[in-house]
OpenMM code with the backbone's topology and positions (N, CA, C; nanometers):
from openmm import Vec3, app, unit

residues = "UNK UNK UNK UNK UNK UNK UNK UNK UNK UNK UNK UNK UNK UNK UNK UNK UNK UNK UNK UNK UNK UNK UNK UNK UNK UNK UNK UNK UNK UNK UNK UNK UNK UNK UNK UNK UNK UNK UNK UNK UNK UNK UNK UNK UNK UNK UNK UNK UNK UNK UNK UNK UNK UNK UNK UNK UNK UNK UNK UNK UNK UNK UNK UNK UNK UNK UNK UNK UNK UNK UNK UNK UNK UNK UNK UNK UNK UNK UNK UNK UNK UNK UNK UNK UNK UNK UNK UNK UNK UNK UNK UNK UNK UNK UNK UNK UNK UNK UNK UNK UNK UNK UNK UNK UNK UNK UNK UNK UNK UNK UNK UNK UNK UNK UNK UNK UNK UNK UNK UNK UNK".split()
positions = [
    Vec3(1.0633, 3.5430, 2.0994),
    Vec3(0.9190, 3.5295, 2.0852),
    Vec3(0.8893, 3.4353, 1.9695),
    Vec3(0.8142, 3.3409, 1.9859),
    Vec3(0.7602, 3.2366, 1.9058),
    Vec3(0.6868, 3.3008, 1.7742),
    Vec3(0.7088, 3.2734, 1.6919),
    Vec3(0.6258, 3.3542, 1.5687),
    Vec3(0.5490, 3.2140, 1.4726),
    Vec3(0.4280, 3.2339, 1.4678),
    Vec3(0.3697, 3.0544, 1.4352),
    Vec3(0.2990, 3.1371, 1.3185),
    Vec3(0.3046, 3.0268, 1.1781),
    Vec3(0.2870, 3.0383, 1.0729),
    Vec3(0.2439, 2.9166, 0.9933),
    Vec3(0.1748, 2.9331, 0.8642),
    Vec3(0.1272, 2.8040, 0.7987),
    Vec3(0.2262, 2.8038, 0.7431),
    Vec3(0.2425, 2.6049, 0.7487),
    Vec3(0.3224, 2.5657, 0.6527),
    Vec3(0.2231, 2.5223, 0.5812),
    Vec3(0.2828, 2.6080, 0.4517),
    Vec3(0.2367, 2.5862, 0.3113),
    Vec3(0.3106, 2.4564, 0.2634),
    Vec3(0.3733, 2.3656, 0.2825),
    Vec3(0.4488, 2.2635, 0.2237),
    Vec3(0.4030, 2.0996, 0.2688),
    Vec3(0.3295, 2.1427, 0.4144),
    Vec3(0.2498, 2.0319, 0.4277),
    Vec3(0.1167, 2.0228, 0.4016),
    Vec3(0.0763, 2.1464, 0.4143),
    Vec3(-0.0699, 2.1990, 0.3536),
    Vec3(-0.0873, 2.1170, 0.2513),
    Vec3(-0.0158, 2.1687, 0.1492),
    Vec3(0.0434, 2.1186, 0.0236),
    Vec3(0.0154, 2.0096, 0.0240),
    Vec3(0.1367, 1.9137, 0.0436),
    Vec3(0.1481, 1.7842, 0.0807),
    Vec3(0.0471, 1.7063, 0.1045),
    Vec3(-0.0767, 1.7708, 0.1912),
    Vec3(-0.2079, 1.6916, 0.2069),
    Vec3(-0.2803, 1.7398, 0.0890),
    Vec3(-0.2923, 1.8256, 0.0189),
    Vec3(-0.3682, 1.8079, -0.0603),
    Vec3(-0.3775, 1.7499, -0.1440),
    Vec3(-0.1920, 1.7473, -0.2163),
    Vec3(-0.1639, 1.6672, -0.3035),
    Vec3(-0.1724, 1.4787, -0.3071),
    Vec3(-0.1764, 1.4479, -0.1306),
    Vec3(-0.2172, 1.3127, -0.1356),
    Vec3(-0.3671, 1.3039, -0.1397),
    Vec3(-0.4973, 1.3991, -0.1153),
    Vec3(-0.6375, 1.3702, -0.1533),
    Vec3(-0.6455, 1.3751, -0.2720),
    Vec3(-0.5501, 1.4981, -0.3393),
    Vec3(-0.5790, 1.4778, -0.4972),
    Vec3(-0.5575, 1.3691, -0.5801),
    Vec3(-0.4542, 1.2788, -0.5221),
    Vec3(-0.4017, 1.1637, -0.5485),
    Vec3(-0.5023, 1.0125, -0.5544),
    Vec3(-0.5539, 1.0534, -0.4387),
    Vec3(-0.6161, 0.9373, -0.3686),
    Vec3(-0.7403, 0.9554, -0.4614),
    Vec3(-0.7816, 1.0504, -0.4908),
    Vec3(-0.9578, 1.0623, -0.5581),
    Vec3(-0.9069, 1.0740, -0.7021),
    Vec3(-0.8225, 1.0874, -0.7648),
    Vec3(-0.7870, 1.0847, -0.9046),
    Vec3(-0.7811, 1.2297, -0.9557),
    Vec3(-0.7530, 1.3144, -0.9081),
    Vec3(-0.8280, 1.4267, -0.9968),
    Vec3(-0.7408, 1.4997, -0.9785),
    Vec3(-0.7455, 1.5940, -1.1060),
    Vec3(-0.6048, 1.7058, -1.1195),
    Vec3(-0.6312, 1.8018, -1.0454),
    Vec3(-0.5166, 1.8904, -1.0512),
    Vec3(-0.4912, 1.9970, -0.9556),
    Vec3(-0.6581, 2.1263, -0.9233),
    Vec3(-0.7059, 2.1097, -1.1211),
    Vec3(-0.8056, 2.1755, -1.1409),
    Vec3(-0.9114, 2.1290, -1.1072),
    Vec3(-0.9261, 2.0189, -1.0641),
    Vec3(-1.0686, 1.9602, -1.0308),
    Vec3(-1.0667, 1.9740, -0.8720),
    Vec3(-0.9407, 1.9813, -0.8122),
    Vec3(-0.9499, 1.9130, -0.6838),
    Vec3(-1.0154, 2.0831, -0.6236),
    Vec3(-0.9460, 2.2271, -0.7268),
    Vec3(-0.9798, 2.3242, -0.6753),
    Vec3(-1.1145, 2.3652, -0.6817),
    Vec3(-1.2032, 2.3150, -0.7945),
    Vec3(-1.3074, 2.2964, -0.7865),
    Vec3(-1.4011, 2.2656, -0.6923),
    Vec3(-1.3840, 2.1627, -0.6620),
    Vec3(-1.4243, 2.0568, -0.5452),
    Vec3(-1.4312, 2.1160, -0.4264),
    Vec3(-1.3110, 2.1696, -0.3716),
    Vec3(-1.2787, 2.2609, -0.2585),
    Vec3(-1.3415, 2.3497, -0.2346),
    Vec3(-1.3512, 2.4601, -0.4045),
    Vec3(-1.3954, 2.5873, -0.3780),
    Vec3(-1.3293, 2.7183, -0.3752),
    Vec3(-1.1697, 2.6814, -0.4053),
    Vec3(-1.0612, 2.7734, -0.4384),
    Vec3(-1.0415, 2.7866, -0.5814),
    Vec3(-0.9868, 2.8901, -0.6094),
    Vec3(-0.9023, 2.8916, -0.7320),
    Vec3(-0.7833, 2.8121, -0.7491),
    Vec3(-0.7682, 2.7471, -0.8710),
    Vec3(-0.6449, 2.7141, -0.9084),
    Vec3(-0.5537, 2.7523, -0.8920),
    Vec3(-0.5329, 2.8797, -0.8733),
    Vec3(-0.3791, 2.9788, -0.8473),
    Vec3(-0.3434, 2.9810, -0.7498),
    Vec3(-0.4525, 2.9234, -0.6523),
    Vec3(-0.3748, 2.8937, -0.4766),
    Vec3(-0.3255, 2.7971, -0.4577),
    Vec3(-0.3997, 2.6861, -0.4929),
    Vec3(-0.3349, 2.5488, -0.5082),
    Vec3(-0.1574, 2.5712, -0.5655),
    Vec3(-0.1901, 2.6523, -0.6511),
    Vec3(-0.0272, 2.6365, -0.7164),
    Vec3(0.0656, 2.7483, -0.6371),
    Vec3(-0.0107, 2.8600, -0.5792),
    Vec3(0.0789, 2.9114, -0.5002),
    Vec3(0.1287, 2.8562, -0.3745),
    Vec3(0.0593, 2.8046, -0.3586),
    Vec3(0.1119, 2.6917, -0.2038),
    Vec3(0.1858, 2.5907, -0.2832),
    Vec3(0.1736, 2.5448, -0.3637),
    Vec3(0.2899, 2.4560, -0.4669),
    Vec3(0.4631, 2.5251, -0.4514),
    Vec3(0.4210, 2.6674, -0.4735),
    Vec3(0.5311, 2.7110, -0.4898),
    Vec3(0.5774, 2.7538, -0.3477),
    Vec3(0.5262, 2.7528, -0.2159),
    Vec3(0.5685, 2.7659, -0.0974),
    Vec3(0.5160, 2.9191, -0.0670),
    Vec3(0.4165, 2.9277, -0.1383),
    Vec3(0.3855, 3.0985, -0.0725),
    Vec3(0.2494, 3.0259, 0.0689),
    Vec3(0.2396, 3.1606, 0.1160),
    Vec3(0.0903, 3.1456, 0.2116),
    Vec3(-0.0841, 3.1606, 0.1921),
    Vec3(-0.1160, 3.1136, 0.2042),
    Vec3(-0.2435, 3.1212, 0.1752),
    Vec3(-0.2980, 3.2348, 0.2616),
    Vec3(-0.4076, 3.3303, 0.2454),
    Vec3(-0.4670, 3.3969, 0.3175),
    Vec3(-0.5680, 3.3402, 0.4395),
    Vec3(-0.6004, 3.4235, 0.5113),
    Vec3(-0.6581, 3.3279, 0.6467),
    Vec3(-0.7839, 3.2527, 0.5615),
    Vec3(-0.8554, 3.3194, 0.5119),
    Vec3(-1.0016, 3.2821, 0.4406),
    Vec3(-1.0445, 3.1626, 0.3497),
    Vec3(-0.8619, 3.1686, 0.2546),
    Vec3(-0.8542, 3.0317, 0.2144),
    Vec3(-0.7953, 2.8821, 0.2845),
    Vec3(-0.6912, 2.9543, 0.3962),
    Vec3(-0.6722, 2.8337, 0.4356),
    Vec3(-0.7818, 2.7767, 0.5244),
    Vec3(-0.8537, 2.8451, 0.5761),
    Vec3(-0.9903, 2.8036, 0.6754),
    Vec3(-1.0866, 2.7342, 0.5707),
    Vec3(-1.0862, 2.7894, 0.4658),
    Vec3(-1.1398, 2.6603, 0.3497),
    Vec3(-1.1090, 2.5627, 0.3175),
    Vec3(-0.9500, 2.5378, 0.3414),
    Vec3(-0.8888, 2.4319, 0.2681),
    Vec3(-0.9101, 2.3082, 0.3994),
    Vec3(-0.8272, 2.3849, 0.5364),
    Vec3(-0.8648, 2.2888, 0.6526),
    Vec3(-0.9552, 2.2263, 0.6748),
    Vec3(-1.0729, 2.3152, 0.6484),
    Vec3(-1.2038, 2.2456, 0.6470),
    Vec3(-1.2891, 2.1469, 0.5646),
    Vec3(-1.2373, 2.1736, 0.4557),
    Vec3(-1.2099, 2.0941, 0.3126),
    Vec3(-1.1575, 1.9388, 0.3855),
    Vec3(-1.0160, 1.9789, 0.4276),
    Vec3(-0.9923, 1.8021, 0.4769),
    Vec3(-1.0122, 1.7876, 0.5889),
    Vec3(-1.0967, 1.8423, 0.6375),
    Vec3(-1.1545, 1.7901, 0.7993),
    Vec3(-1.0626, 1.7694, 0.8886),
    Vec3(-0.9335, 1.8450, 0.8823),
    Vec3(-0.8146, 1.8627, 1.0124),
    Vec3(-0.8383, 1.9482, 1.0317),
    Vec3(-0.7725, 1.9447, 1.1901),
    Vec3(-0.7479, 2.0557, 1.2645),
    Vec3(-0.6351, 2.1878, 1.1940),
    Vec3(-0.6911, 2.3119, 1.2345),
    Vec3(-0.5675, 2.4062, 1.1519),
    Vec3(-0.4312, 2.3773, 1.2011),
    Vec3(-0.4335, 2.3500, 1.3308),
    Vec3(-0.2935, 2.3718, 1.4156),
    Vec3(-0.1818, 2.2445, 1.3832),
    Vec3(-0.2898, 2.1417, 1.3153),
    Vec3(-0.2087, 2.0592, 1.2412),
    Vec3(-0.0742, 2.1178, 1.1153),
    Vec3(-0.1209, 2.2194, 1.0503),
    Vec3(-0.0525, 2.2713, 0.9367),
    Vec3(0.0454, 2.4361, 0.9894),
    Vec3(0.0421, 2.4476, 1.1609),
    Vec3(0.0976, 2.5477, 1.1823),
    Vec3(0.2680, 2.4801, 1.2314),
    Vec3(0.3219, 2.6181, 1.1929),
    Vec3(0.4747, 2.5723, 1.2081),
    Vec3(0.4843, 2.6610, 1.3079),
    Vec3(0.5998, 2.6641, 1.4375),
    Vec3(0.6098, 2.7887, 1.5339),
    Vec3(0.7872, 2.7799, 1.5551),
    Vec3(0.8357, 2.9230, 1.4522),
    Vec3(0.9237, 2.9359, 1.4052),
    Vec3(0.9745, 3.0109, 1.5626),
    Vec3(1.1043, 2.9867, 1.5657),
    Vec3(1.1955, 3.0539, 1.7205),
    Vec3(1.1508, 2.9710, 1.8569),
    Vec3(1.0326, 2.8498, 1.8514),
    Vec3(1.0241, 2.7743, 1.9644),
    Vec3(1.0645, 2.6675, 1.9689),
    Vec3(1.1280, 2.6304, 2.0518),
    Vec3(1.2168, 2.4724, 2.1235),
    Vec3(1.0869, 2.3733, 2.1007),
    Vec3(1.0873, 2.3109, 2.0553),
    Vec3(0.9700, 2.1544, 2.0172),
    Vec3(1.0924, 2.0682, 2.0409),
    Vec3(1.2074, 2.0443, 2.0769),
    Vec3(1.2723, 1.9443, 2.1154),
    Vec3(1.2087, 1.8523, 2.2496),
    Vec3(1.1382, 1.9473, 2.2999),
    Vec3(1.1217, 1.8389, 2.4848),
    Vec3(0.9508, 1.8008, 2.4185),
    Vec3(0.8678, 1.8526, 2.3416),
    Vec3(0.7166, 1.8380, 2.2929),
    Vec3(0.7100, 1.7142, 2.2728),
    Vec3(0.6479, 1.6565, 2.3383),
    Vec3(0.6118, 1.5232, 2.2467),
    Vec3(0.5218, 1.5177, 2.1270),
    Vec3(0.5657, 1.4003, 1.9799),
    Vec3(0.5039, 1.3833, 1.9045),
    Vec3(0.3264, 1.3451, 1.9486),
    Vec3(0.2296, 1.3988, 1.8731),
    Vec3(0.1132, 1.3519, 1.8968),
    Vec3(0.1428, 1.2245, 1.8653),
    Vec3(0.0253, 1.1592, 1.9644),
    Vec3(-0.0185, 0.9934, 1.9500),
    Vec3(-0.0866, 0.9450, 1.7492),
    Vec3(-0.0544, 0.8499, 1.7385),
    Vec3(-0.0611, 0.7970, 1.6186),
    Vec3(-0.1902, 0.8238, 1.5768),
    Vec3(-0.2783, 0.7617, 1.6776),
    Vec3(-0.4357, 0.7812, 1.6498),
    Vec3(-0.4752, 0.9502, 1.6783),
    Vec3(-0.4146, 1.0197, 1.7248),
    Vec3(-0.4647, 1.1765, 1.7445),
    Vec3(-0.4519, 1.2046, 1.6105),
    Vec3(-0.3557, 1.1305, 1.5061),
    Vec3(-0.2959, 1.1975, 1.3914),
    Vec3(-0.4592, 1.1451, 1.2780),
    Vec3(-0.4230, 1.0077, 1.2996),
    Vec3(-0.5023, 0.9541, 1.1925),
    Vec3(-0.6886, 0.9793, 1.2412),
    Vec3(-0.7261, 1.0223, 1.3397),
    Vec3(-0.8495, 0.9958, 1.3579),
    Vec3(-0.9454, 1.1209, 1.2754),
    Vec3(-0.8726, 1.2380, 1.2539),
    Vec3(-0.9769, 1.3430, 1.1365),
    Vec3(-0.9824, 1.2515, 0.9827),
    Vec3(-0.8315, 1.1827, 1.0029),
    Vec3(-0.8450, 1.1306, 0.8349),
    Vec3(-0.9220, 1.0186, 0.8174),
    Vec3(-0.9649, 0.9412, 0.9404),
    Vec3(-1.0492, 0.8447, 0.8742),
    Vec3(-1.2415, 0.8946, 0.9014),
    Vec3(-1.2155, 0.9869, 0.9965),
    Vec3(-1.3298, 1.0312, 0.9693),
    Vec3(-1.3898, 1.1154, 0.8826),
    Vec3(-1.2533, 1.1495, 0.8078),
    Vec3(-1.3102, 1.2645, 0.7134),
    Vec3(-1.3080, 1.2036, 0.5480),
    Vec3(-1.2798, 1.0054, 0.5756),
    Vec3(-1.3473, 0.9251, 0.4639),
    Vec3(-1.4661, 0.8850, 0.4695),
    Vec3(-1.5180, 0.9894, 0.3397),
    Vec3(-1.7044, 0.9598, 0.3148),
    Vec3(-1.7333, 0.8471, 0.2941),
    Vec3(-1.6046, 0.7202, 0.2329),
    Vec3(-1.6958, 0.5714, 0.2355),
    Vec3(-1.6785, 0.5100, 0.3268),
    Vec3(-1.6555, 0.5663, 0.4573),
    Vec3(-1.6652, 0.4612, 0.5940),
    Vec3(-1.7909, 0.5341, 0.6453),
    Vec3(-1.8336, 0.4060, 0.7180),
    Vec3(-1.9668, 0.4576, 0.8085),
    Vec3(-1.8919, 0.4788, 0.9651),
    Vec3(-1.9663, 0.5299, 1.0395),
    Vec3(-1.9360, 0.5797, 1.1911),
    Vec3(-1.8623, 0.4162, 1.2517),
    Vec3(-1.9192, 0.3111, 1.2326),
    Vec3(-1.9203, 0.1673, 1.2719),
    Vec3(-1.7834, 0.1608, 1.1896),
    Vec3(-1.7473, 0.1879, 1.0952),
    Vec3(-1.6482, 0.1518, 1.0327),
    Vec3(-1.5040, 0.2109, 1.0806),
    Vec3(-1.5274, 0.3828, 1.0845),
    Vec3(-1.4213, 0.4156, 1.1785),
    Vec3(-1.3981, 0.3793, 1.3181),
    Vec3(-1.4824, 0.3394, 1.3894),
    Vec3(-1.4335, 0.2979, 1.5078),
    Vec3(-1.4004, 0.1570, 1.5071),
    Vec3(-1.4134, 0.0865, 1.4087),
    Vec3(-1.3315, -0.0502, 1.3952),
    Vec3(-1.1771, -0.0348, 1.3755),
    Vec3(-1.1927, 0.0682, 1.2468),
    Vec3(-1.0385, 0.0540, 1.2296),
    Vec3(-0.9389, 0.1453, 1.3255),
    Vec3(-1.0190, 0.2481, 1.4360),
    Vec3(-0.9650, 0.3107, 1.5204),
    Vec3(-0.9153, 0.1591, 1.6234),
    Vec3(-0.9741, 0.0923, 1.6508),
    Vec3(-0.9273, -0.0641, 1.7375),
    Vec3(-0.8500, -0.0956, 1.7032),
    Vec3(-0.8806, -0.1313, 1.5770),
    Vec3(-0.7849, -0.2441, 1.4776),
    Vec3(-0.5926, -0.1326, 1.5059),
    Vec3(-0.6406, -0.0544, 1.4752),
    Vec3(-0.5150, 0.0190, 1.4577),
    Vec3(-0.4217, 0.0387, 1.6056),
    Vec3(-0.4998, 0.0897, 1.7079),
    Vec3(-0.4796, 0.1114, 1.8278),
    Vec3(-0.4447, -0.0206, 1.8970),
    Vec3(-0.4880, -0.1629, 1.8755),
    Vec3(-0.4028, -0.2249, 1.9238),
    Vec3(-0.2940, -0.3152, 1.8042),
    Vec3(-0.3041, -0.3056, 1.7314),
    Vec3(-0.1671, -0.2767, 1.6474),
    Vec3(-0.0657, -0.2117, 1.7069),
    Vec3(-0.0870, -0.1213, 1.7396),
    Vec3(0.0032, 0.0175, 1.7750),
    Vec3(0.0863, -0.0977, 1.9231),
    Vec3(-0.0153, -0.1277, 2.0198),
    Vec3(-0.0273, -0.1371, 2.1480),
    Vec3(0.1014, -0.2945, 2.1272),
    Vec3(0.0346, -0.3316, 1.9920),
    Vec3(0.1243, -0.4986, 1.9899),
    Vec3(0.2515, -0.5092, 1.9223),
    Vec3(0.3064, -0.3514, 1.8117),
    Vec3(0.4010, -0.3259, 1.8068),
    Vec3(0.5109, -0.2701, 1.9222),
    Vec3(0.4282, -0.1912, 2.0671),
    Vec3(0.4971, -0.1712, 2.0987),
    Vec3(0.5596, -0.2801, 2.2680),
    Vec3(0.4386, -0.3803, 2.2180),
    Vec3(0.5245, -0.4739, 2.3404),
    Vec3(0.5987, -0.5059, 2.2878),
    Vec3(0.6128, -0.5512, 2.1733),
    Vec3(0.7464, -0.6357, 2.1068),
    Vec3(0.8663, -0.5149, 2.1097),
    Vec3(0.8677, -0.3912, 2.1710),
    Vec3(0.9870, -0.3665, 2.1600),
    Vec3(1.0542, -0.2471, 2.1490),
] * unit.nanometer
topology = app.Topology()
chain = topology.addChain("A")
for resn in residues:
    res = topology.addResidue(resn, chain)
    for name in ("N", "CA", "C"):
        topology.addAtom(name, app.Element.getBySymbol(name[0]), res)
């Protein structure tokens, strides 16, 4: 039986690249969010967040939850990887300095990128 769980390590991982990207320490970013500091660092340390906070945090970066779920005892060998743009399209919409016109440019721009890397090969 499949047993599906947050990974706290990519959770993590994204937060630590918004915290990155906007400048701001661990304490500001929890601010911002709306959590305590001590979660931020307990997911640092690989523990789990409770349902209440991680439904804050997801929502916080405008992904999907099922993005940050792991499903421990199931075969993902035959699954295919999501499409590039399924990945990137919460993250550019969930940048406040693009306008609507702006994400769907760089959703093009990117998508046939994608399309012209993969004739070549």
């Amino acid at each position: 039986m499949t047993k599906t769980t947050v990974d706290s390590q990519r959770l993590y991982a994204t937060l630590e690249a918004a915290k990155n990207e906007q400048g701001m320490s661990w304490r500001e970013l929890a601010k911002e969010i709306g959590v305590s500091p001590s979660l931020l660092s307990r997911l640092g340390n690989g523990l789990k967040p409770d349902a209440n906070s991680f439904a804050t945090l997801v929502d916080w970066l405008r992904m999907p939850a099922e993005t940050f779920f792991d499903h421990e005892g199931e075969d993902t060998s035959g699954l295919r990887e999501p499409q590039l743009m399924t990945k990137l399209a919460p993250l550019l919409r969930a940048e406040k300095s693009l306008t609507p016109e702006d994400v769907e440019y760089l959703e093009k721009v990117i998508s046939a990128t994608v399309a012209h890397v993969k004739s070549r090969g």
